[in-house]
C-alpha positions, -999 to 999 in steps of 0.1 A, spaced: -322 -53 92 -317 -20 79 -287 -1 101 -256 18 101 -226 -3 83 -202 -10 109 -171 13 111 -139 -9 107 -101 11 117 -76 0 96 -40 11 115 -13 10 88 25 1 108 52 11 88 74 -14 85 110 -11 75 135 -32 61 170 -25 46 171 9 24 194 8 -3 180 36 -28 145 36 -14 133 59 12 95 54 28 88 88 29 60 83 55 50 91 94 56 59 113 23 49 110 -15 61 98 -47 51 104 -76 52 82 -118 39 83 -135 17 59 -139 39 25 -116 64 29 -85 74 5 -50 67 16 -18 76 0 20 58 7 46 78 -5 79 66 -15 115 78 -32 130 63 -59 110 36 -68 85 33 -98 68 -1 -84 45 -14 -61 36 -47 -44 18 -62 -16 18 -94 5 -16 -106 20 -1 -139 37 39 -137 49 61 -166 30 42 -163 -2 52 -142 -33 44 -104 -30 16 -91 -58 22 -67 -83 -3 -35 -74 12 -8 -95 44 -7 -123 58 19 -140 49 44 -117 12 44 -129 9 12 -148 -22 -10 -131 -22 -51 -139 -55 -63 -150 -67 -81 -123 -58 -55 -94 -89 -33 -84 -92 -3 -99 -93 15 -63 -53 9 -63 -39 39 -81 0 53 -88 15 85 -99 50 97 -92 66 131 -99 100 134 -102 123 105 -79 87 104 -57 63 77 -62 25 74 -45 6 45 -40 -33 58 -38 -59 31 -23 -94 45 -24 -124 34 -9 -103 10 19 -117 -26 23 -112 -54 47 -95 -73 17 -68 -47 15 -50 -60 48 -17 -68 37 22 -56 37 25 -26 7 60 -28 -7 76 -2 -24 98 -12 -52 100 -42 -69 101 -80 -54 141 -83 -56 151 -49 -41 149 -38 -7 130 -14 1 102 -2 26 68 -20 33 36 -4 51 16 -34 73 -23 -28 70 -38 -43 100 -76 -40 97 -92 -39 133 -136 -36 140 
């Protein structure tokens, strides 16, 4: 059956945990559709990871500022300029429900909550 694709909201919830030299540079929270381009922005961090299921060990997405692992999609993209770093997801899926850290496993930093609703 041949139809429109259904239209899923993803509502990303900043959440926030102790700052030490990071700053979430981010409205308190964004919402994007399925396929669309989103962009977390963050201060003085050159990392990103995400955690899909709370209690297990965060995934690297992004190192070195730009710096991709193999097995991460290429839709997950970084660039920073100067102390600012930007975490680039394009074409937004279901799968991509999870908590975005900025900043590296050990530090404290800033996470953004993607909750995924139809």
């Amino acid at each position: 059956v041949e139809g429109p694709l259904p239209t899923y909201l993803i509502q990303l919830s900043v959440v926030l945990w102790l700052l030490r030299d990071t700053a979430l540079t981010q409205p308190s929270s964004l919402s994007a559709n399925m396929g669309d381009t989103i962009r977390i922005t963050c201060s003085g961090i050159n990392s990103w990871s995400s955690q899909k299921v709370p209690g297990t060990a965060p995934v690297t997405l992004i190192y070195g500022s730009s710096s991709r692992p193999s097995d991460i999609p290429s839709r997950f993209s970084g660039s920073a300029s100067g102390s600012l770093a930007m975490l680039t997801i394009s074409g937004l899926q279901a799968e991509d429900k999870a908590v975005c850290f900025c900043g590296s496993r050990n530090s404290n930093g800033a996470g953004v909550d993607t909750q995924i609703f139809k």
